[in-house]
C-alpha positions as CSV (number, residue, x, y, z in Angstrom):
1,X,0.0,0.0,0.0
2,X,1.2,3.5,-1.1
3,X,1.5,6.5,1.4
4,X,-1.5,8.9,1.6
5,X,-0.2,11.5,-0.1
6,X,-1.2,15.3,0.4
7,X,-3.6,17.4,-2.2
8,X,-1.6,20.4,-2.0
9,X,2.0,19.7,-1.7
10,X,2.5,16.0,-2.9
11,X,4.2,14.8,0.3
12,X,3.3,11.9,2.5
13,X,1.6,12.6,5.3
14,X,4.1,12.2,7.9
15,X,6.6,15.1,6.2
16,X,4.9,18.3,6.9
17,X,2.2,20.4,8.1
18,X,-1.9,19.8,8.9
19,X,-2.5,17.0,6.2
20,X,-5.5,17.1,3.5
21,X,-4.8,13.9,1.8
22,X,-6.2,13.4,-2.1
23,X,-9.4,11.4,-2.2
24,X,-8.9,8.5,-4.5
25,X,-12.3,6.8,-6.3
26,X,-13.3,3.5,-5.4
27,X,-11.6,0.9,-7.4
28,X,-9.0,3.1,-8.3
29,X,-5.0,1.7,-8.7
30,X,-3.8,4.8,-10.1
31,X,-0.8,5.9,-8.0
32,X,-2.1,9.4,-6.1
33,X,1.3,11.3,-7.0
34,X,0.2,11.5,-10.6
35,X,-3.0,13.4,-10.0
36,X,-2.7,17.0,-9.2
37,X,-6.1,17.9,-6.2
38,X,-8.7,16.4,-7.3
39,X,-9.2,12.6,-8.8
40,X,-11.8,12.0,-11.6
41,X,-14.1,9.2,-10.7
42,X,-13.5,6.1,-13.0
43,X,-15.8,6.3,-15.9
44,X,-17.7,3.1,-17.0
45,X,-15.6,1.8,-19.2
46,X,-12.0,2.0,-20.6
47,X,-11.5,4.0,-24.0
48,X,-8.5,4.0,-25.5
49,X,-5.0,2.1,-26.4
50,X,-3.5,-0.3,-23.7
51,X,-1.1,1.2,-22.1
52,X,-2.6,4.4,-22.0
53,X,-4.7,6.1,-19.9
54,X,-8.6,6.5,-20.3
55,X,-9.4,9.1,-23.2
56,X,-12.4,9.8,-21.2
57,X,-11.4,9.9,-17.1
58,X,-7.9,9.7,-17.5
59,X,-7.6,6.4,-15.3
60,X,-5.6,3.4,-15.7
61,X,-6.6,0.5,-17.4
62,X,-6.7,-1.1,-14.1
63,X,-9.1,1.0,-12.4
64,X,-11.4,-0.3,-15.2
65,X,-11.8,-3.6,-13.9
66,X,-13.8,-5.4,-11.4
């Protein structure tokens, strides 16, 4: 499991000041340090070439599933 990371700054929550972590989406396995703030919600379905992200909510393939 990954360190919260924080919204603002990018650091784990232990490094600095009052912590406001990034709210992640059900289901997702994106890791948080490649969102900036806020976290789309995984759409219904994947659209787009493997490997890449989502065209349309910018999630992994992996969030996809399940």
């Amino acid at each position: 499991m990954t360190d919260k990371l924080c919204r603002h700054c990018g650091e784990p929550e232990a490094a600095h000041h009052a912590f406001d972590p990034i709210e992640m989406p059900s289901g997702c396995q994106c890791n948080p340090g490649e969102w900036d703030g806020v976290v789309n919600v995984v759409c219904g379905a994947f659209v787009g070439a493997a490997g890449k992200n989502c065209e349309e909510c910018e999630h992994d393939e992996s969030c996809h599933v399940g």
